[in-house]
C-alpha positions as CSV (number, residue, x, y, z in Angstrom):
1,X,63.4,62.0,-16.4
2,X,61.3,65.0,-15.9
3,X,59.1,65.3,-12.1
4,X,55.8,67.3,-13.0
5,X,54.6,68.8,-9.9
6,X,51.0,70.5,-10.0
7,X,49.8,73.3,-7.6
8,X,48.5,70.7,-5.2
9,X,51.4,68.4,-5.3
10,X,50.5,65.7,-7.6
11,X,54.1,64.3,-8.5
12,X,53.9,62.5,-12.1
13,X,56.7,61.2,-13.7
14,X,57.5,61.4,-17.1
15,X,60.1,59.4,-19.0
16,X,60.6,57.4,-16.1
17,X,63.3,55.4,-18.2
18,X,65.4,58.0,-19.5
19,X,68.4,58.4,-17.2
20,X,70.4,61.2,-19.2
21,X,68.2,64.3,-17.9
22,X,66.9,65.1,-14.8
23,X,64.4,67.7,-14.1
24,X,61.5,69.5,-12.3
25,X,59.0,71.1,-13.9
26,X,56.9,73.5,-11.7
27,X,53.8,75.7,-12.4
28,X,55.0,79.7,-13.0
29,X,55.8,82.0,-10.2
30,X,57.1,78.6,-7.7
31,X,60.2,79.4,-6.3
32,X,62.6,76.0,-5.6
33,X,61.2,76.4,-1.6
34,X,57.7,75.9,-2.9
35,X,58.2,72.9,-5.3
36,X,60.1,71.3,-2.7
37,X,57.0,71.8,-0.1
38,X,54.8,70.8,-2.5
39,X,56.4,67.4,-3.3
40,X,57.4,66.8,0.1
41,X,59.2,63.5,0.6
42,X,62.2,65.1,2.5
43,X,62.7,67.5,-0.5
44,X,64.3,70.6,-0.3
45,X,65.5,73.8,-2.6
46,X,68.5,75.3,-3.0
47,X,67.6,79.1,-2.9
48,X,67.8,79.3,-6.4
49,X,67.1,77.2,-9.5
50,X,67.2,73.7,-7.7
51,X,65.7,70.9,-5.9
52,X,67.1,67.9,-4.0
53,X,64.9,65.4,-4.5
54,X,66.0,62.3,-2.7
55,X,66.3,59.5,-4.7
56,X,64.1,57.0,-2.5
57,X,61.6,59.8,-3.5
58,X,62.0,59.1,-7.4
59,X,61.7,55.0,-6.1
60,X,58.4,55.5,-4.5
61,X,57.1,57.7,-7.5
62,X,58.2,54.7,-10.1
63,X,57.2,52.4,-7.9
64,X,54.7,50.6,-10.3
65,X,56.8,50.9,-13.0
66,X,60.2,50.1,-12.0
67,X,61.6,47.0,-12.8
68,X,65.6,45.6,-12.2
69,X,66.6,46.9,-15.4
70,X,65.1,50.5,-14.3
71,X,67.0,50.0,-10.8
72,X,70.0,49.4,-12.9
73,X,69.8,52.4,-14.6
74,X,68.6,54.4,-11.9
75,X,71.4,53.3,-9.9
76,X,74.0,54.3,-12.2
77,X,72.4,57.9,-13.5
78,X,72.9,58.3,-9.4
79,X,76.6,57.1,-9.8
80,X,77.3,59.6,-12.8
81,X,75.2,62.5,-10.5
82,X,77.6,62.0,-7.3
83,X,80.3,62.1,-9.7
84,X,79.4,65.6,-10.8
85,X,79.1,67.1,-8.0
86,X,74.7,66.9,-8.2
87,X,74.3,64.5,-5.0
88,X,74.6,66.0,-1.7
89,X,77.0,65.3,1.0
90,X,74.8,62.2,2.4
91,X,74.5,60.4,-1.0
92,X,71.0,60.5,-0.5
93,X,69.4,63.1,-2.4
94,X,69.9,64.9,-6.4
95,X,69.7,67.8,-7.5
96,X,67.2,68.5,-10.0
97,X,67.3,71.8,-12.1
98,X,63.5,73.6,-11.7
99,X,62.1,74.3,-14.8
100,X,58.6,76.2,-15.5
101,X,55.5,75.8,-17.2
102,X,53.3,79.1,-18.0
């Protein structure tokens, strides 16, 4: 699943349905501070090369595409996340490498 954010904030999701990668991909020169501004949705960055998205974020942004069998596998890409250590303390929110585009 990759999160496209554009200078203005648009949020589009790509591969909405592919629950073995998880990324953000940012214009150049955004530091994780500014992507998480820019999608808002109680995001936040880690300093460094990270976001936390949270993932009733992701829900809202699939919203018209997500079906039970998506919830399924949402639900357990979250389940392998928290078990790696890339959920924070709450549960409520992932941690998404930043990745840009030039």
């Amino acid at each position: 699943m990759i999160i496209r954010v554009s200078e203005v904030g648009a949020v589009v999701i790509e591969d909405h349905d592919l629950f073995t990668g998880f990324h953000v991909e940012a214009p150049a020169g955004h530091v994780a501070e500014d992507v998480a501004a820019l999608l808002g949705e109680g995001a936040r960055g880690d300093g460094g090369q990270h976001v936390w998205i949270a993932a009733d974020a992701v829900r809202h942004w699939v919203a018209d595409l997500a079906t039970p069998e998506w919830e399924e596998g949402f639900s357990e890409m979250i389940a392998y996340a928290s078990g790696r250590g890339w959920m924070d303390d709450a549960g409520t929110h992932l941690r998404a490498h930043l990745e840009h585009r030039n």
